[in-house]
C-alpha positions as CSV (number, residue, x, y, z in Angstrom):
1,X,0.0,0.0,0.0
2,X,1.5,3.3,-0.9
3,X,0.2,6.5,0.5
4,X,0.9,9.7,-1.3
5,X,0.3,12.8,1.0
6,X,-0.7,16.6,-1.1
7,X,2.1,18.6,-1.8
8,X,0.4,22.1,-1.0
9,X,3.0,24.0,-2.8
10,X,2.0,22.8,-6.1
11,X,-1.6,22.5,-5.1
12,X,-5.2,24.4,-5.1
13,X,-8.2,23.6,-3.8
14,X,-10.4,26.1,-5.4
15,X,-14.0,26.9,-6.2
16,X,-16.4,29.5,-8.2
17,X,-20.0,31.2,-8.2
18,X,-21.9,33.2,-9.8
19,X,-22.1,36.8,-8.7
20,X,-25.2,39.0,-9.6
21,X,-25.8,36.0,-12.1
22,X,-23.4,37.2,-14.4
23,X,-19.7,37.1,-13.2
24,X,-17.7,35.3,-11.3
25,X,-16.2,35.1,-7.9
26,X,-13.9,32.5,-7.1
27,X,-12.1,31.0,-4.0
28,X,-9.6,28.7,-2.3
29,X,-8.9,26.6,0.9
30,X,-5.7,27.9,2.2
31,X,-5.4,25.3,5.2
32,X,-6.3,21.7,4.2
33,X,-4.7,18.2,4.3
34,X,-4.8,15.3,1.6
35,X,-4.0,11.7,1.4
36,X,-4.6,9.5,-1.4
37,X,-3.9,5.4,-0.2
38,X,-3.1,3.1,-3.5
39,X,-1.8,-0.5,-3.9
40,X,0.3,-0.6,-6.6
41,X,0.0,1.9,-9.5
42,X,-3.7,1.3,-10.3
43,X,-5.7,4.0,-9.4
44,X,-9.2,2.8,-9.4
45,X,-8.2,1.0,-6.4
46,X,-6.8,4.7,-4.4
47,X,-8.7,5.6,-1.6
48,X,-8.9,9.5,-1.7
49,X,-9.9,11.9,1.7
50,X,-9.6,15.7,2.4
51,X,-10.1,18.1,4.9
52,X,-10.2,21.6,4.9
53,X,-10.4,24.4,7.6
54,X,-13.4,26.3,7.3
55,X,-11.7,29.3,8.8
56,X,-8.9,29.4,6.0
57,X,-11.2,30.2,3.1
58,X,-10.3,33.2,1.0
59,X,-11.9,34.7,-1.8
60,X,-8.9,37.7,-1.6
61,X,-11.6,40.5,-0.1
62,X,-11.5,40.4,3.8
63,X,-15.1,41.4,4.3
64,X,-16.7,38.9,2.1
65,X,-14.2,35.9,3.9
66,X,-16.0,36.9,7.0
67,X,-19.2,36.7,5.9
68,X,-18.3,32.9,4.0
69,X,-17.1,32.2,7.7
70,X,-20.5,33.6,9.3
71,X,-23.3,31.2,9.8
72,X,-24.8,32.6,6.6
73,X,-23.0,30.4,4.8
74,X,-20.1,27.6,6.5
75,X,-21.0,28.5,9.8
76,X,-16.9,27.9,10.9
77,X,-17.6,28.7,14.4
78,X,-19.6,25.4,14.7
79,X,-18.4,23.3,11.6
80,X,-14.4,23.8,11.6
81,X,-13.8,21.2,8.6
82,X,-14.8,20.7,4.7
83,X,-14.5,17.1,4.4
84,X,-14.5,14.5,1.7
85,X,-14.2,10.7,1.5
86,X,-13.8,8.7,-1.3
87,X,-16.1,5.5,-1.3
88,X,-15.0,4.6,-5.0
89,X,-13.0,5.3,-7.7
90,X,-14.2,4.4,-11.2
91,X,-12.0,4.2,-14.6
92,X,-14.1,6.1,-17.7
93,X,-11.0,6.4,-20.2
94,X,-7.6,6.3,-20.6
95,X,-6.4,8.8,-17.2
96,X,-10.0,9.8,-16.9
97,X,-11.5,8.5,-13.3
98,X,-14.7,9.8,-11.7
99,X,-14.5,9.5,-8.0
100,X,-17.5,9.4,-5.6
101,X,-17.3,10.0,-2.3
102,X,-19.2,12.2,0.6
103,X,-18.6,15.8,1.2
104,X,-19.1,16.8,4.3
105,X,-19.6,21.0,4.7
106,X,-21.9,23.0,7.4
107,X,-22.4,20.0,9.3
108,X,-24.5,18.2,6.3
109,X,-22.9,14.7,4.4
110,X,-24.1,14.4,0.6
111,X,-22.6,11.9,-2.0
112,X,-21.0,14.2,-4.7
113,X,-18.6,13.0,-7.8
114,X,-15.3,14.1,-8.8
115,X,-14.5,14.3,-12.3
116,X,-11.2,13.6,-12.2
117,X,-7.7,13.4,-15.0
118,X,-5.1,11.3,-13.4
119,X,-1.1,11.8,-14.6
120,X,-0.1,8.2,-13.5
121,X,2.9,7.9,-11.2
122,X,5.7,9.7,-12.0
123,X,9.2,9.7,-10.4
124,X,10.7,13.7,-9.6
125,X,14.1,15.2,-9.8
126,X,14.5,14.0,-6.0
127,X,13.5,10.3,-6.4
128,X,9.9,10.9,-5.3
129,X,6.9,9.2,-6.5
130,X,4.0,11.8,-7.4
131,X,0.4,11.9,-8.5
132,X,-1.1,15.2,-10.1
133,X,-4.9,15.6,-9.9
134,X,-7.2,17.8,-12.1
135,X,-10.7,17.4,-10.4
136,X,-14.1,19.5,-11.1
137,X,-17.4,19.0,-10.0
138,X,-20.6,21.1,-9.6
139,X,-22.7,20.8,-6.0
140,X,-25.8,22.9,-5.1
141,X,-24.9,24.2,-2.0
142,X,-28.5,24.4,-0.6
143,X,-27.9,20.7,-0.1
144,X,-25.3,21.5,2.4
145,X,-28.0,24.4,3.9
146,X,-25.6,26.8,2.6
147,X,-28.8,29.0,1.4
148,X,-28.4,32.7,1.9
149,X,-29.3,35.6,-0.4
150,X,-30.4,39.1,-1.8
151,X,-32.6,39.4,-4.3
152,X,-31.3,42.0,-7.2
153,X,-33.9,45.0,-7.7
154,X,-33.0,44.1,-11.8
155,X,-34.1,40.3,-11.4
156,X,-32.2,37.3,-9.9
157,X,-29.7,37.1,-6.7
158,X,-26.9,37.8,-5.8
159,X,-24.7,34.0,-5.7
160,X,-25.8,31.5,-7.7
161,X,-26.7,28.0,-5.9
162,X,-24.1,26.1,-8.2
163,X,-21.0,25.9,-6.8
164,X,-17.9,24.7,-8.9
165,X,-14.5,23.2,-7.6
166,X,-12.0,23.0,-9.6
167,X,-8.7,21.6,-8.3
168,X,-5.6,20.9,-9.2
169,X,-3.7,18.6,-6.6
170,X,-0.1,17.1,-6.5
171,X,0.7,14.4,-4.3
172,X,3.9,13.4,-3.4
């Protein structure tokens, strides 16, 4: 069994949404852990979990941070941790995977899918074994009761209920 741990350096754990249903706003984990658990060099056996502080998230504009923190949204003070958990990893094409798993956020678990590029292993300057990830998927975030708002005066609200992660991921 080989265990690969995330090489944060060369890693992001990001996400997007809507804002004012026309641009977008995106964000990143800046505290967060990784592990990916393997036997040999096939990867629809890897076993894949994550955890993120809820505290660490930055969207690069202080105010808005605060209010992501605020029970409005990940409610930090009482749920410290993004989770997720692998419960299978599933081949669809040559270095293409989908991987399901539960994501746990605000204190709600929901089954969610990873669609996910694999490199392979490959061997660095150093003699290290590494993994790169490029995973995306797209949650509703009122299943997490992540549900707040403002209606616009022109039509719509103000954050869409599709959230988007997109992250790329090195494991070493």
């Amino acid at each position: 069994m080989k265990t690969f741990k995330i090489d944060k350096s060369h890693s992001n754990i990001g996400f997007h949404v809507k804002h004012m249903m026309f641009s977008k706003v995106s964000g990143n984990f800046k505290n967060y852990e990784a592990s990916i658990e393997m036997e040999g060099d096939d990867f629809a056996n890897a076993k894949l979990n994550f955890e993120a502080e809820t505290q660490s998230i930055s969207t690069n504009n202080e105010e808005r941070d605060n209010h992501l923190r605020s029970a409005d949204f990940f409610n930090a003070e009482s749920n410290a941790k993004v989770a997720f958990k692998s419960t299978e990893v599933k081949k669809e094409a040559d270095k293409k995977y989908t991987i399901h798993g539960d994501l746990t956020m605000n204190g709600v678990t929901n089954p969610i899918e990873l669609k996910t590029q694999y490199s392979g292993i490959m061997q660095d300057p150093w003699g290290n074994d590494r993994i790169a990830l490029v995973m995306e998927t797209k949650i509703n975030r009122k299943d997490w009761n992540i549900n707040w708002n403002q209606a616009l005066e022109a039509g719509g609200v103000m954050v869409s209920k599709t959230v988007v992660f997109d992250i790329d991921a090195q494991f070493v």
